[in-house]
C-alpha positions as CSV (number, residue, x, y, z in Angstrom):
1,X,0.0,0.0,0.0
2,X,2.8,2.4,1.1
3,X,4.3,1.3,-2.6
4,X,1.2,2.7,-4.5
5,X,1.1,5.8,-2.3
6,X,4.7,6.6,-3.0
7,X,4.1,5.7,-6.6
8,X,0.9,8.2,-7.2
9,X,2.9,11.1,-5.0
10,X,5.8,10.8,-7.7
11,X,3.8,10.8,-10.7
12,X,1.6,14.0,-9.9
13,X,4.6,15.6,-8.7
14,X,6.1,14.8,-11.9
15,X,2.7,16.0,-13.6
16,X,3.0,19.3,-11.8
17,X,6.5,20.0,-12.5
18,X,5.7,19.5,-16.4
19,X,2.4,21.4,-16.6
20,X,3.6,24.0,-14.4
21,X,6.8,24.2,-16.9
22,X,4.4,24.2,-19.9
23,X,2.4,26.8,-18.3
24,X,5.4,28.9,-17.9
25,X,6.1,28.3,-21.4
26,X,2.6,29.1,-22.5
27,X,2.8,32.5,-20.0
28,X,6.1,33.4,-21.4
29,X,5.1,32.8,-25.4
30,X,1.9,34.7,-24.7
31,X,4.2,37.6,-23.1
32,X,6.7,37.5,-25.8
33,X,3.8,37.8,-28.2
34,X,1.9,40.3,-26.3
35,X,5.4,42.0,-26.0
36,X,6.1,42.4,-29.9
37,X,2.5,43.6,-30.3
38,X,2.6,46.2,-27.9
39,X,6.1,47.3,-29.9
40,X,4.4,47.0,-33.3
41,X,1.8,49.0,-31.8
42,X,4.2,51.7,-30.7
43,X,6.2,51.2,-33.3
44,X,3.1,52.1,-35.7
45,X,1.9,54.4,-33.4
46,X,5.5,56.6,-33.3
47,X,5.9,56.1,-36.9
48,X,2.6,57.6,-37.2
49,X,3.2,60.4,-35.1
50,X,6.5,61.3,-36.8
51,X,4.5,61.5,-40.1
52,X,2.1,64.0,-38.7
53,X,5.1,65.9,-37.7
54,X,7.1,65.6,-40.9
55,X,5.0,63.9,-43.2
56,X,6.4,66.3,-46.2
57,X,8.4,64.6,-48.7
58,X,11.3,66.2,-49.7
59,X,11.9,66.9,-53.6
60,X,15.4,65.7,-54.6
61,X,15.4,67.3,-57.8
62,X,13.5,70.2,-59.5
63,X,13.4,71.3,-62.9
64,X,13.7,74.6,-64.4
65,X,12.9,76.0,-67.6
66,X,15.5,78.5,-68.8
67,X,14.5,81.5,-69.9
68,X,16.2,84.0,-72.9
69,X,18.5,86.5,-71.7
70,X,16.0,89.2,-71.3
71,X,13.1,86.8,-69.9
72,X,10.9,87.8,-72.7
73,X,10.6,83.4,-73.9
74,X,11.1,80.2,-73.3
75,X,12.3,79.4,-76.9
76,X,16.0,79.4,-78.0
77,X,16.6,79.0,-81.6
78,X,20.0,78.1,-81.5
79,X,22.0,76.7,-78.7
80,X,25.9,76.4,-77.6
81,X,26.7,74.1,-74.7
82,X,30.1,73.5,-73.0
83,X,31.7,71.7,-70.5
84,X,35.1,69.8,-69.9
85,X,32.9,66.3,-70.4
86,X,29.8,66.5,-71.6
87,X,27.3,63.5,-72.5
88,X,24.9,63.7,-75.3
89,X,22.3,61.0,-74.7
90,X,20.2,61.3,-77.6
91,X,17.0,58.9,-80.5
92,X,14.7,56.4,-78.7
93,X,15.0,56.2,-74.9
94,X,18.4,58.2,-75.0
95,X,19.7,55.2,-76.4
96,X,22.8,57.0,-78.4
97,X,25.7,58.6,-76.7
98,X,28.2,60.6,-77.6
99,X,31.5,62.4,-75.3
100,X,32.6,65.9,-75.9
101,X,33.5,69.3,-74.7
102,X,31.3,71.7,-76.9
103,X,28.2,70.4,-78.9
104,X,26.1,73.5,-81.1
105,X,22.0,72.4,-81.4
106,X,19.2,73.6,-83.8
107,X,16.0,72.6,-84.5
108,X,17.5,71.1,-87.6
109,X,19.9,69.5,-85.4
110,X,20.9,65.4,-86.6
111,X,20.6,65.0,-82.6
112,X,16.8,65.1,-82.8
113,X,16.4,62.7,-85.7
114,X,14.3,60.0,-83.9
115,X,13.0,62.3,-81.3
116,X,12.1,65.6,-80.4
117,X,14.4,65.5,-76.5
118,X,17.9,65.5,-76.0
119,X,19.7,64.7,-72.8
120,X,23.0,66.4,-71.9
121,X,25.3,65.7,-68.9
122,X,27.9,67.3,-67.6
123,X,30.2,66.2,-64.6
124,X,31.1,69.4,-63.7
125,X,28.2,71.7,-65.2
126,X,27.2,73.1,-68.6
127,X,27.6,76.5,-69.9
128,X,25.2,78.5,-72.9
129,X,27.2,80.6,-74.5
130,X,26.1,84.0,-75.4
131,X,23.8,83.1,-71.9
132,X,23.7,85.7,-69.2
133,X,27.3,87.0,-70.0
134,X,26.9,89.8,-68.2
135,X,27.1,87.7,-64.6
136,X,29.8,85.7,-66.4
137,X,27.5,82.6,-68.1
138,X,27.2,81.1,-64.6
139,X,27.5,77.2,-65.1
140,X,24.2,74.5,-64.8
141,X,25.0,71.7,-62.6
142,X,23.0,68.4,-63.5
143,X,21.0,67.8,-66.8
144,X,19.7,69.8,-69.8
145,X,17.0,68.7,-71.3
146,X,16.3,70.4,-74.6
147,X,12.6,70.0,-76.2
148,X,12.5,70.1,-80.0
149,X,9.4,72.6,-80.0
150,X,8.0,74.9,-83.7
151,X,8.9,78.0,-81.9
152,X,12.4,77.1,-81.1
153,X,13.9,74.6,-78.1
154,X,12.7,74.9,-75.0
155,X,15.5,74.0,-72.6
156,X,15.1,72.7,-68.7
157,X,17.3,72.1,-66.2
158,X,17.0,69.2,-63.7
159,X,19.2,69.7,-60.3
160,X,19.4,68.4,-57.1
161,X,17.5,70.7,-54.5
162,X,20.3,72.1,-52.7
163,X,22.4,73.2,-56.0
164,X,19.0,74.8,-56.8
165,X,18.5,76.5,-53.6
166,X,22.1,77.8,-54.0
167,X,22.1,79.1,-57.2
168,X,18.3,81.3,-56.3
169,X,20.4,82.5,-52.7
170,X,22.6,84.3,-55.2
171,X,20.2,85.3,-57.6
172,X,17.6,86.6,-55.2
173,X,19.3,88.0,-52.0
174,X,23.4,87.8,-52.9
175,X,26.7,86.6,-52.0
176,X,27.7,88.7,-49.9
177,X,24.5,89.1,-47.4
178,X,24.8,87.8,-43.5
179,X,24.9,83.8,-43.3
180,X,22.0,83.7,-41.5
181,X,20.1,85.8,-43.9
182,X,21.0,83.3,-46.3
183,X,19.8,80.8,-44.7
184,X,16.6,82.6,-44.2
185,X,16.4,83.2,-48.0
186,X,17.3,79.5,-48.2
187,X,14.3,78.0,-46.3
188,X,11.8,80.9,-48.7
189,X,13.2,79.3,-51.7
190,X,12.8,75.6,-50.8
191,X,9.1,76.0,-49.6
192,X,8.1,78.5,-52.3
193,X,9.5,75.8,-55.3
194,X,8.2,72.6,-53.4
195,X,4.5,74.4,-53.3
196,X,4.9,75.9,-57.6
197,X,2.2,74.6,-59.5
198,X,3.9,75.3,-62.8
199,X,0.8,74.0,-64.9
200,X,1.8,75.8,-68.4
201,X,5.2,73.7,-68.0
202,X,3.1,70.8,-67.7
203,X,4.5,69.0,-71.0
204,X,8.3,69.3,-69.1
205,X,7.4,68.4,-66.2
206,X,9.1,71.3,-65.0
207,X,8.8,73.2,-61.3
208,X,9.1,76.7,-62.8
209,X,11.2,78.8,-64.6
210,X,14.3,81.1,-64.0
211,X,12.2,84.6,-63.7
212,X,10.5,86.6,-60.8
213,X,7.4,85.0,-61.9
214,X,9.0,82.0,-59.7
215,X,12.5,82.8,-58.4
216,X,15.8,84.3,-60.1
217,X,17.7,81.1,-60.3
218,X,21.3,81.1,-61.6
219,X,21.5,84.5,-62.7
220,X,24.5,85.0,-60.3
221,X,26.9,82.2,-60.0
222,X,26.4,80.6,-56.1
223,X,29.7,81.0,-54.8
224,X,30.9,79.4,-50.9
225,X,28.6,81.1,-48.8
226,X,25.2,80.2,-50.7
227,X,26.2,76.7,-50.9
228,X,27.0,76.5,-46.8
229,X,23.4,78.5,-46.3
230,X,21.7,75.7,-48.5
231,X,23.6,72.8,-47.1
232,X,23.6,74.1,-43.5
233,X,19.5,74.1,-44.2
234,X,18.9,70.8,-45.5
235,X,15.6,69.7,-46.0
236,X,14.6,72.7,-43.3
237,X,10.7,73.5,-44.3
238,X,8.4,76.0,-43.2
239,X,4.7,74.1,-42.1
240,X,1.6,75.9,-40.7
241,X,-0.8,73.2,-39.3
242,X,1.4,70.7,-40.6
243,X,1.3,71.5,-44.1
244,X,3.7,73.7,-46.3
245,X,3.2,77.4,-46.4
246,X,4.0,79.6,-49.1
247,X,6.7,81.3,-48.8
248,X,6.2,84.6,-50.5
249,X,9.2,87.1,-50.0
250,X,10.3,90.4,-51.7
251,X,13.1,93.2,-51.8
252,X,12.3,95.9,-49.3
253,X,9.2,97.0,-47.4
254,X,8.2,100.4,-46.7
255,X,8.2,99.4,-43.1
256,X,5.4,97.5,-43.1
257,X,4.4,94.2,-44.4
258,X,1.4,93.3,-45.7
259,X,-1.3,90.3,-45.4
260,X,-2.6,87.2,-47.5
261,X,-5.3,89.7,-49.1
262,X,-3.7,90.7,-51.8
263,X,-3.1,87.0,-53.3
264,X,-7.0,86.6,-53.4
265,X,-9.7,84.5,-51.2
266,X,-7.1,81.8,-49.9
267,X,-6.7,82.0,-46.3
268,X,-3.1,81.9,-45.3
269,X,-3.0,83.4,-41.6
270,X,0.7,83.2,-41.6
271,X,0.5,85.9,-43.8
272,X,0.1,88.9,-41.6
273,X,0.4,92.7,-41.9
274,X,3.4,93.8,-39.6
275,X,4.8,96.9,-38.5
276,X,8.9,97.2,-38.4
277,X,9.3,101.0,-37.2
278,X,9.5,102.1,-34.5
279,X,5.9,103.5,-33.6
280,X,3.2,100.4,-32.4
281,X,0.4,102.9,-32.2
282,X,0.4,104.1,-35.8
283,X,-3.0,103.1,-37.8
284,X,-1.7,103.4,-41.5
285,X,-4.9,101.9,-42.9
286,X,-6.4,105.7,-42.5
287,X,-5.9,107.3,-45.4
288,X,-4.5,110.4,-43.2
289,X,-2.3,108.4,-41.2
290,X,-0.6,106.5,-44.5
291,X,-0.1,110.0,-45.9
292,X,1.4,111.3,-42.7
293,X,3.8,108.0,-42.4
294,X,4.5,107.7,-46.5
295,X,5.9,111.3,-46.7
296,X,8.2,111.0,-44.1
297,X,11.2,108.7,-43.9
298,X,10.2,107.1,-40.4
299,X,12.4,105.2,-39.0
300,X,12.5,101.6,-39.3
301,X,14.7,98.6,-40.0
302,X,15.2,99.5,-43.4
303,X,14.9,103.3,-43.5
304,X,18.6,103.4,-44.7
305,X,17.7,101.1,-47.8
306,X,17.0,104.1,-51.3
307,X,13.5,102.3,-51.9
308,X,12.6,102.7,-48.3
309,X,11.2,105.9,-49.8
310,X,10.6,107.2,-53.0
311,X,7.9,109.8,-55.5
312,X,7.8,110.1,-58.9
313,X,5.6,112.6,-60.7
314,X,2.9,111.4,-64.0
315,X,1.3,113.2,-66.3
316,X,-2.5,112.8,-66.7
317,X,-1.2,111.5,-70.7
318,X,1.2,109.4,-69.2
319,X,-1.0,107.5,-67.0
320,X,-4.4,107.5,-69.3
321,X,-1.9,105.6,-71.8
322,X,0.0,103.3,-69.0
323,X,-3.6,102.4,-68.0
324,X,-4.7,101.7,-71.3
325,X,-1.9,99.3,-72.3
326,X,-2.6,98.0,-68.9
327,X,-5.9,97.1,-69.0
328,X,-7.6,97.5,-72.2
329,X,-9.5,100.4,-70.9
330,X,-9.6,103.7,-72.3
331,X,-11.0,106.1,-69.7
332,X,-10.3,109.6,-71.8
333,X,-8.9,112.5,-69.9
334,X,-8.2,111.9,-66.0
335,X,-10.2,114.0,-63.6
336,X,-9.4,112.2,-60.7
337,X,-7.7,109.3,-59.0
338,X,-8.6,107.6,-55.5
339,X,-7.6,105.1,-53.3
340,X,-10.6,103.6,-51.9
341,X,-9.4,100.8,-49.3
342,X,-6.0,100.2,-47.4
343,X,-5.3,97.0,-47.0
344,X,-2.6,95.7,-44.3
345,X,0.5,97.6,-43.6
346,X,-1.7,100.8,-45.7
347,X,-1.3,98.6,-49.3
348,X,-3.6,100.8,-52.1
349,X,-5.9,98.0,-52.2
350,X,-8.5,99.4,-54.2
351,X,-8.0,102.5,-56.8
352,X,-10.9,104.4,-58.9
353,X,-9.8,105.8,-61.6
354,X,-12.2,108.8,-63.2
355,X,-12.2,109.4,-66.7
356,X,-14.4,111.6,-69.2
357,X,-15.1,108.4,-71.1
358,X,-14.8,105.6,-68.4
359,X,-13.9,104.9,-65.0
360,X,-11.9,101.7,-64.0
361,X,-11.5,99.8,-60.4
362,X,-8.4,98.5,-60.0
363,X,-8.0,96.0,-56.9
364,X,-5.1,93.8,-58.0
365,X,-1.9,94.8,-56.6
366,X,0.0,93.9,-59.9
367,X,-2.4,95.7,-61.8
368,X,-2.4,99.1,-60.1
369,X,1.4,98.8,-60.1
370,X,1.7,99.0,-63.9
371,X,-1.2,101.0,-64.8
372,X,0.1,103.6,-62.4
373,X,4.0,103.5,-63.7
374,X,4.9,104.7,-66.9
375,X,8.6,103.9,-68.3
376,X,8.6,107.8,-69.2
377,X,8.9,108.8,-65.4
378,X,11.8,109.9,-63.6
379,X,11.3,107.6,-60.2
380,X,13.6,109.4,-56.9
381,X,14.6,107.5,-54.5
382,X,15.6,108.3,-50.4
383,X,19.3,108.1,-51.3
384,X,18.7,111.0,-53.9
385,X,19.1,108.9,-57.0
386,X,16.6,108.4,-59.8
387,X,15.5,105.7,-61.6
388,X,14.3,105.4,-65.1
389,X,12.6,103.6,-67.2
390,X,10.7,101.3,-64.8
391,X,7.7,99.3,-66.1
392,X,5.7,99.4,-62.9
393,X,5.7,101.1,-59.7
394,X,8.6,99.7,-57.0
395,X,5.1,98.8,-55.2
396,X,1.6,99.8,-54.3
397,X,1.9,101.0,-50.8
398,X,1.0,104.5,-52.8
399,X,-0.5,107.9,-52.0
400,X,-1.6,110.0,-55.0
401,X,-1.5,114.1,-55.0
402,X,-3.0,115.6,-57.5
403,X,-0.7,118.7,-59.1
404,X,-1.0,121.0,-62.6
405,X,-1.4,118.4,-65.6
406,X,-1.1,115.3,-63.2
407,X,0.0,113.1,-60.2
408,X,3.1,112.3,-58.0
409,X,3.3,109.3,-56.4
410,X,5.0,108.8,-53.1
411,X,5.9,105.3,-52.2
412,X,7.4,102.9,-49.9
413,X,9.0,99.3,-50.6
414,X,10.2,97.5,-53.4
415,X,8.0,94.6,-53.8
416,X,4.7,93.4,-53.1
417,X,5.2,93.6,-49.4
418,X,4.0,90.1,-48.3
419,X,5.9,87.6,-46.2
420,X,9.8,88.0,-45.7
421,X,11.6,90.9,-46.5
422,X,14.8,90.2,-48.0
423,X,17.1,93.4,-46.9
424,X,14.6,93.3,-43.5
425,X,16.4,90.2,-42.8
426,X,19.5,90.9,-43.6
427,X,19.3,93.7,-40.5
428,X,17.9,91.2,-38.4
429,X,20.8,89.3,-39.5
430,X,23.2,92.1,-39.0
431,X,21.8,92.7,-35.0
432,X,22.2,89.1,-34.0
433,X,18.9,87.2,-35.0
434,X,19.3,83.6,-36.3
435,X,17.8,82.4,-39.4
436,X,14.6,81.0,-37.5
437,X,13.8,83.7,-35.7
438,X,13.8,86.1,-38.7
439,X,11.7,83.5,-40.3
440,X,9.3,83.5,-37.7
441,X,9.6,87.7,-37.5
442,X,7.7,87.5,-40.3
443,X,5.7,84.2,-40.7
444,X,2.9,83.7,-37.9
445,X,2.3,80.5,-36.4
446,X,4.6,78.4,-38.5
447,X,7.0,75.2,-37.3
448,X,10.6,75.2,-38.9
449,X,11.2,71.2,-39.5
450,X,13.2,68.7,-41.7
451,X,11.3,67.4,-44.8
452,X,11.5,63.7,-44.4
């Protein structure tokens, strides 16, 4: 009896010690399992997160239609390339090749025999001759592509982003400008081509082109410190609510900035009007508080720059005909000219125009800037020098006095005042303020972050 007793103890001690081991086993795979879950989970969950916070994909590459010299077309009818070791990829799929330093195109060209695009590389960049020699024919890093079009070739650069952003520092702000005002300028130039819809260079797939109807770009050749502004900015966006802003910017302002109004109905409320003299209380919006601060050169962060202030005078001929070529409109002999509405920052955002025969309404700040500037006028800046021959006013923060057979203008800026002034953040620059904080001087309630 003892035997069997001893017997059954062993075997469900045995039993006990194996279930019980099984059961750890079970326990542990269910923890491990319930462990790599809960880290997929977090896993997902931070991957998720980090999307939300930099969920913009950064563009590698951009391409660029290049314009004529004098920005007046897309079209080139001839073309000279060099470079010490260029690549012609040219027929079907770029399937033919050919090495050399110089290669001369034309629509006629044996290059575009089997189809209407040619590739070229070079290593160290391409040159146009007879292409902006008066900046010295800066060189194209990457690829030209040259479309076979009736009117001529269309020719389009593709570059990486940073080369890009270097070669528009230069163009648009300098060389020689603060490093952090670069930098600034280099941050504007990313977000404003990552957000171009450039839908009439659809058929190029192109980003833009090389004129202020984009950004300057390559105009001036980048030299050491545009390159360490676009490389020491990598990737660095500008987001509002998580998504991209654009990143309008322009020369000078008359020391004030203006809003998102005067791009149409799109809300952008980083785009705010904001005052950079020295008196908070000032309402320039009155139209006898603009004329008070307009006529004087008030002090500001840029009151040293010449088109901080400037007046030219029209005559009633001059401007009935600038406003015609304008607009379409003739409005016979001038009696008078108002300004309606102020916008932000005092911006002429509405101007009636009173004619014998018609009366116009101009509320477009492009438009009242050429149909207000004839190329006739004499324009003085606050440095006592004149320029001639402009094309449209330096901008439309504007008061109108009426004097004996017409109008003078007075005038602040150089631009259309909305988002970053350039030489505003070169003195920012200049007084100690890093390139985010200048950003963020003039664009409300953004986030500076890496494009992923």
């Amino acid at each position: 009896m003892k035997k069997i007793i001893v017997f059954f103890s062993v075997f469900f001690l045995i039993t006990a010690i194996i279930t019980g081991k099984k059961c750890r086993e079970v326990i542990q795979k269910i923890d491990t399992i319930s462990t790599e879950n809960t880290t997929n989970i977090l896993i997902k969950e931070a991957t998720t997160e980090d999307k939300k916070k930099t969920g913009i994909k950064q563009l590698q590459k951009v391409r660029i239609v290049i314009m004529s010299n004098n920005y007046t077309s897309i079209y080139h009818s001839s073309l000279t390339l060099k470079g010490d070791n260029l690549k012609v990829y040219y027929g079907k799929n770029f399937a033919k090749q050919k090495g050399c330093k110089k290669v001369s195109l034309d629509g006629d060209s044996s290059y575009f025999k089997n189809s209407d695009v040619v590739k070229i590389y070079g290593k160290t960049g391409i040159t146009i001759q007879g292409h902006n020699t008066e900046n010295g024919s800066p060189v194209y890093m990457g690829e030209l592509y040259l479309y076979r079009e009736q009117s001529g070739m269309v020719v389009v650069n593709q570059v990486d982003m940073e080369n890009y952003i270097a070669a528009v520092i230069s163009s648009e702000i300098g060389e020689e400008s603060s490093l952090e005002a670069l930098k600034a300028q280099a941050v504007c130039a990313r977000n404003f081509i990552m957000k171009s819809n450039a839908l009439k260079y659809e058929k190029y797939k192109a980003n833009a082109d090389d004129s202020t109807d984009f950004q300057v770009y390559n105009r001036i050749k980048p030299g050491k410190n545009s390159k360490r502004a676009a490389e020491e900015t990598k990737g660095v966006v500008m987001t509002y609510k998580n998504k991209l802003i654009k990143a309008y910017y322009f020369s000078t302002s008359c020391g004030y900035t203006t809003d998102y109004k005067i791009w149409g109905k799109e809300k952008m409320n980083y785009l705010k009007g904001e005052n950079f003299t020295e008196n908070s209380k000032r309402n320039v919006k009155n139209q006898w508080e603009f004329k008070k601060f307009i006529k004087k050169n008030v002090k500001g962060i840029e009151s040293k720059y010449p088109f901080y202030r400037w007046r030219v005078y029209y005559t009633n001929e001059q401007l009935e005909n600038s406003i015609y070529n304008t607009t379409g409109v003739n409005v016979g002999n001038i009696s008078r000219i108002e300004v309606n509405e102020r916008g932000a920052g005092g911006i002429a955002s509405q101007i009636t125009v009173y004619g014998d025969k018609r009366q116009i309404v101009m509320q477009n700040q492009n438009e009242i800037r050429k149909a207000l500037c004839s190329c006739y006028g004499k324009i003085k800046l606050c440095d006592d020098t004149t320029r001639a021959g402009m094309t449209m006013l330096p901008s439309a923060f504007i008061l109108l006095e009426k004097e004996k057979g017409g109008y003078t203008i007075y005038g602040g800026g150089f631009g259309h005042g909305s988002g970053m002034s350039q030489n505003g953040a070169m003195e920012m620059a200049k007084s100690g303020k890093n390139y985010k904080d200048i950003l963020k001087s003039y664009y409300h309630g953004i986030e500076i972050k890496n494009a992923n």
